[in-house]
N, C-alpha and C positions, 0 to 999 in steps of 0.2 A: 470256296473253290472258284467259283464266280468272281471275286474280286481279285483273286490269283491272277486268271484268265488275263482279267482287263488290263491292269496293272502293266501284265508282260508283254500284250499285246500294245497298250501305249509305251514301252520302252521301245519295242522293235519301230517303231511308227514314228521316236525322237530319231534314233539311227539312222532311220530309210532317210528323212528331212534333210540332219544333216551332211548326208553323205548327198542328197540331193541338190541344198541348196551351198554345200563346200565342192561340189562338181561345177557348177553353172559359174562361178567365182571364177573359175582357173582361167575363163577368159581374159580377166583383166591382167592378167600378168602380162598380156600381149598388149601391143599399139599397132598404129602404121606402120612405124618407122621400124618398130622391134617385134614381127609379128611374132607371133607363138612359135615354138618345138611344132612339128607335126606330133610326134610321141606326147607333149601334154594334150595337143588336141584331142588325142586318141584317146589318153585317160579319160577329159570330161566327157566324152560321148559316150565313153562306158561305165561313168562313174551314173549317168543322169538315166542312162538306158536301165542299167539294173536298178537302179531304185523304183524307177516305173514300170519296168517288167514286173518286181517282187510288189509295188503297190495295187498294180493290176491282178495280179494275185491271189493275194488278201481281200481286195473290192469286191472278186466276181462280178454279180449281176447287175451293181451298180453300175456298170462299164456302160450298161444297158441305156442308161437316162442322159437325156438332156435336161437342163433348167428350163422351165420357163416364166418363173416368177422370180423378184419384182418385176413385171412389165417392163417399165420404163429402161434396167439395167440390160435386159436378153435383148430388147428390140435394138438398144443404142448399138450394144455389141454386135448380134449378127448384122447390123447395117456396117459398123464398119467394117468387120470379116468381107460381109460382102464387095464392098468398093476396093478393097486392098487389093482383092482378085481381079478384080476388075483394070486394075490398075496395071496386074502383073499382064492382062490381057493387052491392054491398051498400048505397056512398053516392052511386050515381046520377052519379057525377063521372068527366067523360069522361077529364080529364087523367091522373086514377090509371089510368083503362084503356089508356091509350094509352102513358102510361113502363112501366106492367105490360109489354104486348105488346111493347115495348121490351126490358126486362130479360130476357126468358122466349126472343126470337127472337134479337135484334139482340148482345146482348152477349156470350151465348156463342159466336154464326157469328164476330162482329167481331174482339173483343178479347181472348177466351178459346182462340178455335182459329186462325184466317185470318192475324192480326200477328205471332204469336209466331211460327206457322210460318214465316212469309214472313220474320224475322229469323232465325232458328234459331238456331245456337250463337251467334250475336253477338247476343241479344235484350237481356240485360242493358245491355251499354254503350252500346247506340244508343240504349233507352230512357231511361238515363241520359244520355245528351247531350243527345237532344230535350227531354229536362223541363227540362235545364239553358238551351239557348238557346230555350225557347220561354216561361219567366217572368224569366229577368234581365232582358230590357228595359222591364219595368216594374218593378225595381229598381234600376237603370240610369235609365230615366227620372224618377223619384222624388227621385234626388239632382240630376239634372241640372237639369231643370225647376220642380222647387220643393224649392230648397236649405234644408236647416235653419237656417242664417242666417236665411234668411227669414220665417221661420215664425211667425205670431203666436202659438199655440196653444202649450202647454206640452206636448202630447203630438204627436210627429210622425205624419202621415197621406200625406205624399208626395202621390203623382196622385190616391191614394188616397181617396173622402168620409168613410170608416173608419178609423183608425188601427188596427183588428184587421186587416181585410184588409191590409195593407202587411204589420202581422207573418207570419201565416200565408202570404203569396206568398215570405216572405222565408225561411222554414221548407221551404218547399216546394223554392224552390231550394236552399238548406241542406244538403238529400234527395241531392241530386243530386252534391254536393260531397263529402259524407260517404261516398258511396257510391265518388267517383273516389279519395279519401284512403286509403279502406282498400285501392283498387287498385294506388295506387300503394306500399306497403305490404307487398303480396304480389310486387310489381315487385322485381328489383334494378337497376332504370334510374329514371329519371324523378327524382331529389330535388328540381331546381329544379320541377317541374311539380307535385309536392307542396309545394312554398312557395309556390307561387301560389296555390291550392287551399286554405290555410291559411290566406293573405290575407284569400281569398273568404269565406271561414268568418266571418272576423274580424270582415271588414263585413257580413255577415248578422247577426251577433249585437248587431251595434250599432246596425242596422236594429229588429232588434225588440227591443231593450230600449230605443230612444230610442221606438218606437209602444208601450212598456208594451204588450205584448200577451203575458199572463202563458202563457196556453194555448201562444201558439209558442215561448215561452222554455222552457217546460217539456218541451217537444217536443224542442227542440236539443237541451237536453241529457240527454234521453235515449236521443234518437241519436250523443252523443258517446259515450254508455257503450260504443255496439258499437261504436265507433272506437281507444275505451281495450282493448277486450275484444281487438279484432283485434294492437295496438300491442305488448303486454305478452309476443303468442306469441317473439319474436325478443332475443336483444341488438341484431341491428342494427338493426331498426325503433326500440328505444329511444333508441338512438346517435341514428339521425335524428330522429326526434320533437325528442331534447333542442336538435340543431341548427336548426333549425326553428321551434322555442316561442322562442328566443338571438332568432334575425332577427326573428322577429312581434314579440316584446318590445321591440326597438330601435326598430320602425320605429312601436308605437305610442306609446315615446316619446316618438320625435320629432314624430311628428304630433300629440301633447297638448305636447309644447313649443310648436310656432306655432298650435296653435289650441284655446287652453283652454278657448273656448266650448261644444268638442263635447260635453268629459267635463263641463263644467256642465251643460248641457240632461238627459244620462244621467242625473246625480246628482238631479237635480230634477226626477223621475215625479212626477206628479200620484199622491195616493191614490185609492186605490177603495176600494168595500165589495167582501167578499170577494169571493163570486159576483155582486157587478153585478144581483143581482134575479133571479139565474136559478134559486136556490132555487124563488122564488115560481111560475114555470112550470113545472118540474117536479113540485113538489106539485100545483098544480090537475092538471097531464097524467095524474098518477098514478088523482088524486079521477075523472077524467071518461074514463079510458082503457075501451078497449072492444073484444072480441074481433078485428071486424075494422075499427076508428077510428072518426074525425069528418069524414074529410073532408080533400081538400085546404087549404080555408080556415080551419081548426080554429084556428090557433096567429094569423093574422093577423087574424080575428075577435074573438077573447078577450082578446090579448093586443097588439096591432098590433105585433106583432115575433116573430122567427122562433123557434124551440125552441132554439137555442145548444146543440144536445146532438145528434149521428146518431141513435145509439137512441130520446132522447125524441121527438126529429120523427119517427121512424119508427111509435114507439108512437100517439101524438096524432093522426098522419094515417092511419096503416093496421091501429092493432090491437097487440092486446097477441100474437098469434099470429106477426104477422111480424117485432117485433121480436123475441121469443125465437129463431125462427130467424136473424136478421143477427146477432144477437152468436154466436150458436154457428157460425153461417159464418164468422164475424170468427177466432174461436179455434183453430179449424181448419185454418184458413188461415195463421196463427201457425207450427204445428204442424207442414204441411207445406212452410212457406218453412223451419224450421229444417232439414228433414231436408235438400230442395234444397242448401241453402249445406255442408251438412256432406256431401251423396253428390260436390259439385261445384267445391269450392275448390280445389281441386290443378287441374283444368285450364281453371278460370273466374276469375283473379280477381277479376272482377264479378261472383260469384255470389250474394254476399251480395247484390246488389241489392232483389229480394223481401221481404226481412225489412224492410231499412231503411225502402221506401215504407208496408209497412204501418204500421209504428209509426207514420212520421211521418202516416200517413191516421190512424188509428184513434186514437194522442195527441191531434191537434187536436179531433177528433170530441170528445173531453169538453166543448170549450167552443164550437162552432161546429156546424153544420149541414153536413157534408161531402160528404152524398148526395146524390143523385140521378141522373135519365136520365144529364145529360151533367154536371152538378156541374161544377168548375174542374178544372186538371191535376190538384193530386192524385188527385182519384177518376182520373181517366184513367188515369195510373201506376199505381192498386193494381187496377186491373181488367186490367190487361197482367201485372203481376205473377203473379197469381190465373191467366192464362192462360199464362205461362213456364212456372209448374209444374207446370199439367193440360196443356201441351203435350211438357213432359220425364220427369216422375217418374211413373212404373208402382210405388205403396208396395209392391207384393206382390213385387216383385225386392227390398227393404231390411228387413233383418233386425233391422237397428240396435234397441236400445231407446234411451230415454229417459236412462238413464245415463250412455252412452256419444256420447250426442249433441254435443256438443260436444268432445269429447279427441280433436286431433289426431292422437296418437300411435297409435289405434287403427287398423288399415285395412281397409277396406269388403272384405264376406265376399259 
């Protein structure tokens, strides 16, 4: 009965995710130029309210706690929380006060202590499920809805007004695939459930190379490195890779046998200039950056378009102070998602989860805007991440250094 419980109680807790992190998504349907329906607005605020009203719920008392361990992660954070407010003080804008008191209250009770706990040891794969079913159906929708046959435009955008946002949702799910591949990897069951997974992969990446969206292309693959990295520990994981890579190959032959149009549309990206102009914004961000910023409306005043960069919107809106701390959060958090995946692969093999969402968070960040209060799934996923391992890892029981951080063959002292 116990395992009844748990079971129903981790399906309810896939749903909340991905009705959570398929609510926070609905923004990217909107731009400047094409902002949102008020009515979709409406839904993601109700899509993202209920899921953390019924998580708060389920949490109770946990509602209670703050984090305060690893050190190094709580301190980074409430210092930036702190200057962000500061900043909202400094330019009189109520919004930065308000995602401020946001980040400083709400995300470590939420996402950093209360979720993680409430999933515990299964935190990894649920949150890997919920990312996964709560953005493929707007990849999903995308092919369904407006087929690239159809397509006037030479770079595909799906439901999408952006042809980046389809890349990056496509990456994000991606996240999610890469993370169940290496699971099944560490499996000796599931091979068909790794060919499917492999499938998925496939048409992800075709997704965002038919939307040229170089930033999530670049991302893939370099979440595919930790898929290589995981692949190569085993003969038989290569065994299966090799069978695997056999059926992907056949079956995308045959699918550019009846439909040669696909691999034409791929072949014939439009060019771009390198960065798209975004040189030019970060230079002026650099010229006009300032202790603690400009201002919420900094980048859509100057430039009527967003900073294409996490650090530079962060630099442009709150200061040259808060973004030196988000990259050093960022890095740290690097640091201790590796130590997590290496204290916890032998009895997680979703533990690598952590490492993956960050990259794929913090890769896209070069070319997009990834932050904020509720930002889209990805941020949701690296802030659940960031609270997996301020909810499991006490650094002061790991001895490990740096060296030995990755060799299996070592074992934990």
């Amino acid at each position: 009965m116990i395992g009844y419980k748990t079971k129903r109680k981790n399906r309810i807790i896939v749903v909340l995710l991905a009705i959570l992190f398929g609510g926070a998504s609905l923004t990217n349907l909107g731009t400047l130029y094409a902002p949102l329906d008020p009515a979709i607005t409406v839904l993601r605020f109700t899509m993202i309210g209920i899921a953390l009203m019924l998580f708060a719920i389920i949490s109770g008392s946990e509602l209670l706690n703050i984090p305060t361990k690893p050190f190094p992660l709580t301190f980074l954070w409430n210092a930036y929380s702190l200057v962000f407010i500061l900043s909202g003080f400094a330019n009189n804008d109520l919004t930065i006060l308000r995602d401020g008191f946001w980040f400083m209250i709400a995300v470590p009770v939420i996402f950093f202590n209360a979720l993680p706990k409430l999933m515990k040891k299964s935190a990894n794969i649920l949150i890997t499920l919920g990312l996964l079913l709560g953005v493929s159906p707007y990849i999903i929708c995308s092919w369904a809805l407006q087929p690239v046959w159809q397509s006037d435009s030479r770079i595909y955008s799906g439901i999408f007004p952006n042809a980046n946002q389809l890349g990056f949702t496509a990456a994000a799910m991606s996240s999610s695939l890469f993370v169940l591949a290496i699971g099944c990897l560490f499996s000796k069951k599931n091979s068909f459930q790794l060919l499917l997974v492999n499938i998925s992969l496939v048409a992800c990446l075709m997704t965002i190379m038919l939307a040229n969206a170089r930033t999530s292309l670049i991302t893939f693959f370099i979440m595919s490195l930790l898929l290589l990295w995981q692949l190569f520990q085993s003969t038989r994981n290569i065994v299966m890779a090799v069978i695997a890579a056999f059926a992907i190959g056949m079956a995308i032959v045959s699918i550019g046998a009846q439909n040669p149009w696909l691999f034409e549309r791929i072949g014939d990206i439009q060019e771009k200039d390198a960065l798209s102009g975004r040189n030019d914004i970060w230079a002026k961000t650099l010229i006009d950056m300032k202790l603690l910023g400009n201002g919420e409306k900094y980048f859509e005043s100057n430039f009527d378009l967003g900073a294409h960069n996490t650090i530079v919107h962060i630099m442009g809106v709150n200061g040259i102070i808060a973004a030196m701390l988000m990259v050093s959060f960022a890095l740290v958090s690097f640091y201790y998602a590796a130590i997590y995946f290496r204290k916890h692969w032998r009895e997680d093999r979703y533990a690598i989860a952590p490492l993956v969402f960050m990259t794929c968070f913090w890769t896209l960040s070069m070319g997009e805007g990834m932050f904020g209060s509720l930002g889209n799934a990805m941020t949701l996923a690296y802030m659940l991440s960031v609270g997996v391992i301020m909810a499991d890892l006490n650094p002061s029981d790991n001895k490990m250094t740096a060296i030995i951080l990755f060799d299996r063959k070592m074992v934990n002292k």
